[in-house]
C-alpha positions in Angstrom: 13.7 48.5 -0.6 10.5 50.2 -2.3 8.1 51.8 0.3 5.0 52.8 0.5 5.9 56.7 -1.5 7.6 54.6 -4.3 4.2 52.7 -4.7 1.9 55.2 -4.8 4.0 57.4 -7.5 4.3 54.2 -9.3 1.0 53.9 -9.5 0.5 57.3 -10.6 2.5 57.4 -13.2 0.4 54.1 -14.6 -2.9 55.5 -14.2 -4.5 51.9 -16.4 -3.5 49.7 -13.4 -5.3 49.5 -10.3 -5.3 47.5 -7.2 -8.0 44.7 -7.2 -9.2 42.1 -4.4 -8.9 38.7 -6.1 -11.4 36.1 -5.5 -10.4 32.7 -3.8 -10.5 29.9 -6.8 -9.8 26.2 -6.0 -7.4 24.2 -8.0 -10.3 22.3 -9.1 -11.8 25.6 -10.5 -8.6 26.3 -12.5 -8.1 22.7 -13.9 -11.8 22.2 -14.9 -11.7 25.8 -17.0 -9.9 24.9 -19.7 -9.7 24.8 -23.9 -10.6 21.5 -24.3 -13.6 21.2 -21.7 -15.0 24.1 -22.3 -15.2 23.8 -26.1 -16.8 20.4 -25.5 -19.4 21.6 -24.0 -20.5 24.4 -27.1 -19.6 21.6 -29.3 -22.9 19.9 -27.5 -24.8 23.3 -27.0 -24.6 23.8 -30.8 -25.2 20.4 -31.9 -28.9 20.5 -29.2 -29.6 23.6 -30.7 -29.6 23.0 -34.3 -30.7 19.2 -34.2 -34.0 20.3 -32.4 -34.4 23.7 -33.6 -34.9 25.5 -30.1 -35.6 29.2 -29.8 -33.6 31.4 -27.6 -36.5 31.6 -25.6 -36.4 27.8 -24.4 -33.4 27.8 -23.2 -33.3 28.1 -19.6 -30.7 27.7 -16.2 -31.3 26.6 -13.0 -29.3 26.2 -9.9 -29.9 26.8 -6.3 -27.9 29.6 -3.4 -28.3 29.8 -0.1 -29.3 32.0 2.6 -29.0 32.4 5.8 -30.8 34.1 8.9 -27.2 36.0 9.6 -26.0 37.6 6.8 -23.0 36.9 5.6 -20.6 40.2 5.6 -21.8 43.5 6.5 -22.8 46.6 4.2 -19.8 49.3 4.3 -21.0 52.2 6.3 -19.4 56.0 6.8 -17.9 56.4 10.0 -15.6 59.3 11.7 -11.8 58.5 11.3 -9.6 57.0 14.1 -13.1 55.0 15.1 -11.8 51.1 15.7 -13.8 47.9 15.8 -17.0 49.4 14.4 -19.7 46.8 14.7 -22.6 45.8 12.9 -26.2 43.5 14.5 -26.6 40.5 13.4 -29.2 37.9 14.5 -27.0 35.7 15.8 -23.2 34.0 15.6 -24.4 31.0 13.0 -27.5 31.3 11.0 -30.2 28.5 9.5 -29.8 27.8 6.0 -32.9 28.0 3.8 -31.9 27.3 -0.4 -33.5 28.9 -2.8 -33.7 27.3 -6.4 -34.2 29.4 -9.2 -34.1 29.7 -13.2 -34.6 31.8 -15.9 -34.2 31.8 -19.8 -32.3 33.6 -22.2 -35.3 36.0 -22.9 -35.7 37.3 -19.6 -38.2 34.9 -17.7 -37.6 34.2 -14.3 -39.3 30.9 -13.1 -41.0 31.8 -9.5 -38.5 30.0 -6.9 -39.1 27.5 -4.6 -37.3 27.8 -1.3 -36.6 25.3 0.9 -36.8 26.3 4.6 -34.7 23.8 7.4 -37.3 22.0 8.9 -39.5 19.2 10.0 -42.8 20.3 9.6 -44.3 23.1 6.7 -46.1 25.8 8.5 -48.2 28.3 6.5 -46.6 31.0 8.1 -43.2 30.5 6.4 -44.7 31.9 3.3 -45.5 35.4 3.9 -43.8 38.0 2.1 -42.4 35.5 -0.5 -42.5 36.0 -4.3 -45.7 35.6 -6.4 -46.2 32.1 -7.4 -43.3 31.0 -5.6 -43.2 27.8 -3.8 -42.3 27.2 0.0 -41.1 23.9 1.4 -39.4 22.4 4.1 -36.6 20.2 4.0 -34.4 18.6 7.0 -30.7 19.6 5.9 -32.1 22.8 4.6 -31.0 22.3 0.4 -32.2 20.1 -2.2 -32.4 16.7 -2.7 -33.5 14.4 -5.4 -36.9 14.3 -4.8 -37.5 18.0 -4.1 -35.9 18.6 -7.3 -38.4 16.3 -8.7 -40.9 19.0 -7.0 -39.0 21.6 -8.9 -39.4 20.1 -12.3 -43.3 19.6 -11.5 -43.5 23.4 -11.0 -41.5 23.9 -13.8 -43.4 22.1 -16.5 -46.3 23.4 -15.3 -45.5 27.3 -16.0 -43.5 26.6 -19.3 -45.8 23.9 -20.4 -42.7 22.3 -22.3 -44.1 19.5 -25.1 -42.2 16.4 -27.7 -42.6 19.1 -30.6 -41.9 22.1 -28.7 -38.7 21.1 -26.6 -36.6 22.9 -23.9 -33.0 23.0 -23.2 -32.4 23.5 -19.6 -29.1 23.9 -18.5 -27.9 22.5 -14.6 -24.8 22.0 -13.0 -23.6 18.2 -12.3 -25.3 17.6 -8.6 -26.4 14.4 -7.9 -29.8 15.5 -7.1 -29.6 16.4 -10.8 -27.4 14.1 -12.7 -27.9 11.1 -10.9 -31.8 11.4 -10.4 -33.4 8.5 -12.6 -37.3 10.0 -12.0 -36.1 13.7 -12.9 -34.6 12.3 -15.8 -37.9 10.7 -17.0 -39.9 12.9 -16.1 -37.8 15.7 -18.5 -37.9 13.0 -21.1 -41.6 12.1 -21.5 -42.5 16.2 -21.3 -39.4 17.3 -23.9 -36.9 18.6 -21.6 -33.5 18.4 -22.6 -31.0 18.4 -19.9 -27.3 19.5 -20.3 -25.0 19.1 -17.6 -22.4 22.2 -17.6 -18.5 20.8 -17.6 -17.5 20.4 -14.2 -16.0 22.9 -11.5 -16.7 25.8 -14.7 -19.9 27.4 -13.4 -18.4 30.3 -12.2 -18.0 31.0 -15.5 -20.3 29.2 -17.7 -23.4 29.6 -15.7 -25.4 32.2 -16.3 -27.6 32.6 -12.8 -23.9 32.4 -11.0 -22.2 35.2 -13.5 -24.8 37.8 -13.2 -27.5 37.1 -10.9 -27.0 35.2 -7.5 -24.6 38.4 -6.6 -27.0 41.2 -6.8 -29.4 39.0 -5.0 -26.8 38.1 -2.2 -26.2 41.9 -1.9 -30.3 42.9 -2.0 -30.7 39.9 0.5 -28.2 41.4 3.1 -29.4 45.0 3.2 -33.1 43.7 3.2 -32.2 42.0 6.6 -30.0 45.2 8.0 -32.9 47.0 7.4 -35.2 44.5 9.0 -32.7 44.6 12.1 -32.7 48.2 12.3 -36.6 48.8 12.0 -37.0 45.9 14.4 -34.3 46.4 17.5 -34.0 43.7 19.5 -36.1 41.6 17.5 -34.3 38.1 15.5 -34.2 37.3 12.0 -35.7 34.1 12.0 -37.2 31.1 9.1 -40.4 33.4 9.5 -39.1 36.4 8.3 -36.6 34.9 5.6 -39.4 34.5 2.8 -40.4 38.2 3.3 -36.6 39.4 2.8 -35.8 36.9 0.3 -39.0 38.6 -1.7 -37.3 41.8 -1.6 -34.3 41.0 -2.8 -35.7 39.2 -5.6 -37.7 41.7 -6.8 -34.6 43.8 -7.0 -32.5 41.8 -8.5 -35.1 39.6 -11.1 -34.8 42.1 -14.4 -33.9 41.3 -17.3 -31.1 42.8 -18.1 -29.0 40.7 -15.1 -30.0 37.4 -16.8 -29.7 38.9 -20.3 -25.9 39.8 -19.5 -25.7 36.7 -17.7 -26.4 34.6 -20.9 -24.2 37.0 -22.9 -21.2 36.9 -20.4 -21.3 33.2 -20.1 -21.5 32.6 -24.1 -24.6 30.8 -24.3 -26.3 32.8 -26.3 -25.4 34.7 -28.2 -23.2 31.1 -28.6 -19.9 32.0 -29.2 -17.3 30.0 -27.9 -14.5 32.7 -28.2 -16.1 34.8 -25.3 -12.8 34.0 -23.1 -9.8 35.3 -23.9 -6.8 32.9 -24.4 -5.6 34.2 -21.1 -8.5 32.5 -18.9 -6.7 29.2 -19.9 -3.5 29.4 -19.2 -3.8 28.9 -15.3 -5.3 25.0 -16.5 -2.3 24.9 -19.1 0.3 26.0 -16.6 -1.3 23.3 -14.1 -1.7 20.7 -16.5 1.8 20.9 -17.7 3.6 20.6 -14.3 1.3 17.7 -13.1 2.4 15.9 -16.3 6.7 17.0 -15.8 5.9 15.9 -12.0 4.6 12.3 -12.8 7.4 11.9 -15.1 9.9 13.3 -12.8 8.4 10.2 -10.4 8.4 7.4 -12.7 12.2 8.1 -13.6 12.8 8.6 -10.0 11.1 4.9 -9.1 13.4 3.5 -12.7 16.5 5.0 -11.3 16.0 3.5 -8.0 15.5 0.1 -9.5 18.0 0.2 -11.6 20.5 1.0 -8.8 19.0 -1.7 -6.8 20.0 -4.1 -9.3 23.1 -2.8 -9.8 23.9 -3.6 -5.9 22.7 -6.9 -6.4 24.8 -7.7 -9.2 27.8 -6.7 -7.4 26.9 -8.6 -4.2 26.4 -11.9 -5.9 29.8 -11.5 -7.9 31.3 -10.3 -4.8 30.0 -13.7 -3.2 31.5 -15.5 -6.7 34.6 -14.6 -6.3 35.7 -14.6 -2.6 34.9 -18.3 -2.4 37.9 -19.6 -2.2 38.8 -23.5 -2.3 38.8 -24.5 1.5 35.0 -23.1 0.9 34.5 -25.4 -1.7 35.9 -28.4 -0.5 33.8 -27.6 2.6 30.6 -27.0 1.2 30.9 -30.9 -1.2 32.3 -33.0 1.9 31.3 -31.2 5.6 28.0 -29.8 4.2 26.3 -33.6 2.3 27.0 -34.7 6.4 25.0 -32.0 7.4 22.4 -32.1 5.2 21.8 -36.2 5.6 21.6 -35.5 9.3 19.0 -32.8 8.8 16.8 -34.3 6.3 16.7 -37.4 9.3 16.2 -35.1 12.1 12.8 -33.3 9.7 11.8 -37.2 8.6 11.8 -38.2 12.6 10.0 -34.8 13.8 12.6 -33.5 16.3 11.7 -31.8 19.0 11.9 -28.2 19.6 15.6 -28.5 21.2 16.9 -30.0 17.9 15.0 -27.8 15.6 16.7 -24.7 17.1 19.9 -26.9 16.5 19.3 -27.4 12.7 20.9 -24.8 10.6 19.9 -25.4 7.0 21.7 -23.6 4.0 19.9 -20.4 2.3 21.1 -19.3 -0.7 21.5 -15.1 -1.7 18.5 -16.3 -4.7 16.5 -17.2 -1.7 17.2 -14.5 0.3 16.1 -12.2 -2.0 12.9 -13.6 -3.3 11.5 -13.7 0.2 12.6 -9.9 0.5 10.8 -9.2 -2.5 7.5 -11.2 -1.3 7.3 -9.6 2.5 8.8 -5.7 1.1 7.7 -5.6 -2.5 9.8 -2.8 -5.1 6.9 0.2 -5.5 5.0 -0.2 -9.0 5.8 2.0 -11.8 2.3 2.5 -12.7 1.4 6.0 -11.8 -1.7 6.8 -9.7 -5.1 7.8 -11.3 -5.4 11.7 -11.6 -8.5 13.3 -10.4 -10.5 14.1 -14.1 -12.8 17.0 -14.3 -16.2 16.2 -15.2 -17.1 16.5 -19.1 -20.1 18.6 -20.2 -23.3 15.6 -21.0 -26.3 15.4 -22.2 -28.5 13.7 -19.5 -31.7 13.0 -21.4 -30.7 10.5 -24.1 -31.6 7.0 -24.0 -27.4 5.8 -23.2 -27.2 7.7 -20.4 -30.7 6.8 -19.0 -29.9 3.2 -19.6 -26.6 2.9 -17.8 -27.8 5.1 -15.0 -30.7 2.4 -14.8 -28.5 -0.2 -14.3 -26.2 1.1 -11.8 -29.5 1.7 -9.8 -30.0 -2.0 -10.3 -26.7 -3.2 -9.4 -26.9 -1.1 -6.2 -30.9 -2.7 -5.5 -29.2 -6.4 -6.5 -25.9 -5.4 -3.9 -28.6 -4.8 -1.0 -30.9 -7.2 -1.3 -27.7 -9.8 -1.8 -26.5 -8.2 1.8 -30.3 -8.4 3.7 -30.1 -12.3 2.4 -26.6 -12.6 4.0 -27.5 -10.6 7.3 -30.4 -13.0 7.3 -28.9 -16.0 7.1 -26.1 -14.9 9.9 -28.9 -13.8 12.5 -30.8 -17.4 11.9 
């Protein structure tokens, strides 16, 4: 068996490998990244693009991170070796979330955030030490919901003055809050937004503030608050200190050439649909493939179970066929018409339970095996619906606003249809 010397020498003598830490990625993650998704989406990116002549500098991504009073892994430090368990201070064993929603554009602009702090009530004093014409908020789960991202949108048309002849492409990811928000929607309509929903489960890689920014900032966030705890011992990291840190951080990380390499990593702009290598898709290939061999595998599985099923049958009911012999028959045309007269009298009169446990009345196999088929049913060839990743969309157009209006008014007409019935139980 290799050990640990035949490693290292192996190693060596390839000097362009190197050990890495892989990151965790869901199945979803893997499926939702592949050929056919992801040139959908440029497919729309170009087509917004040319159709309404927008300028690299109009194009613009938002999404929102969170943050926590305790950060989330500690800073490495230099320590003497042979040293075990070496700790680090943290406020606390579970932190307060506070989200923080921020965009920028191709060019380099960075929209001032707006963070939304986990609680009841706004107090001034949340505020200090945040960034320069950012906004801070409160909100009871502590991240965003449709009608603070309705807030958002106010804020943002009001620094990038968007207009019908001078329109915006803003990219988002497929929350509900976003996608699903029928005054957002209007409200990018009627001041020339265009919103593009990113393909599904793919903004690790497609979206620009998640390649290239939220990272550093993660990083500038947690030794912002080390620092804090080591200038302040004894003291907590608490919602009043989070917009201060969270102003550091962002300070650090807000330059332009994180957003710009964000933009360019992504293929957004400049647009080029090539930017992943063939081998980035062959995790969804190799996925895709053996979901389809396994649902074919089942339905031959469920056919050759039928099949055999019926074959049993068939050889029961010959079986049946041919061991009746004469005596049988002859029983069955002169004992059985007896038995059946007196039964048919016994039904006609309404026996009693004594003689009803007495009557014995004559099932055939056919019979026998349709009411096993009505209480135990076969199992259905039809194959279960698989779990589709969500396509890239355009939000803003007038098909999509019109069936999201009526599924708002279904859901209205559903309610009010329920109120009537609760009603009309409690009279």
């Amino acid at each position: 068996m290799a050990g640990k010397a035949w490693f290292y020498k192996f190693m060596k003598r390839h000097p362009q490998l190197s050990v890495r830490q892989p990151e965790n990625t869901s199945l979803n993650r893997i499926k939702g990244l592949n050929k056919e998704n992801v040139f959908h989406f440029f497919d729309l990116l170009e087509k917004i693009i040319d159709e309404n002549g927008i300028e690299p500098t109009n194009i613009f991504n938002v999404d929102e991170s969170g943050f926590s009073t305790v950060q989330k892994k500690a800073q490495k430090i230099v320590r003497l070796k042979g040293k075990k368990q070496i700790g680090a201070a943290t406020s606390g064993e579970r932190g307060v979330n506070t989200t923080a929603v921020c965009c920028a554009s191709v060019s380099g602009q960075f929209i001032p955030p707006i963070n939304l702090i986990k609680r009841m009530r706004q107090n001034p004093e949340l505020a200090n030490g945040a960034p320069l014409g950012s906004v801070v908020t409160v909100s009871e789960s502590g991240y965003i919901n449709s009608a603070l991202f309705v807030e958002w949108l106010k804020h943002f048309i009001k620094i990038v003055k968007p207009t019908l002849e001078n329109k915006v492409l803003l990219l988002l990811d497929g929350h509900t809050t976003h996608s699903k928000n029928f005054e957002a929607l209007c409200l990018a309509r009627d001041n020339g937004i265009i919103l593009l929903q990113l393909p599904g489960h793919t903004t690790n890689r497609i979206q620009p503030l998640d390649v290239s920014f939220f990272k550093p900032l993660s990083t500038y966030y947690i030794q912002s608050t080390e620092k804090w705890l080591r200038t302040n011992p004894g003291r907590q990291v608490t919602q009043y200190q989070v917009a201060q840190l969270f102003g550091e951080a962002y300070e650090r990380a807000a330059v332009i050439g994180n957003i710009v390499n964000g933009f360019r990593a992504s293929g957004i702009w400049p647009t080029n649909r090539h930017i992943f290598p063939e081998h980035v898709f062959e995790a969804a290939d190799n996925l895709l493939t053996a979901e389809t061999a396994n649902s074919s595998n089942e339905s031959v599985s469920i056919l050759q179970n039928l099949t055999e099923f019926e074959k049993e049958d068939n050889f029961k009911k010959r079986k049946e066929v041919e061991g009746n012999d004469d005596k049988e028959k002859c029983n069955q045309e002169k004992g059985n018409n007896e038995k059946k007269k007196q039964d048919r009298e016994l039904l006609n009169s309404q026996p009693s339970t004594s003689k009803v446990k007495d009557i014995q009345l004559k099932t055939t196999p056919a019979d026998i095996k349709k009411t096993i088929k009505v209480l135990s049913p076969l199992p259905k060839t039809t194959m279960k619906k698989k779990n589709t990743i969500q396509k890239a969309i355009e939000i803003t157009p007038s098909p999509y606003k019109n069936q999201l209006e009526d599924k708002i008014k279904q859901k209205k007409d559903k309610v009010k249809k329920e109120k009537s019935l609760w009603d009309v139980i409690c009279i």
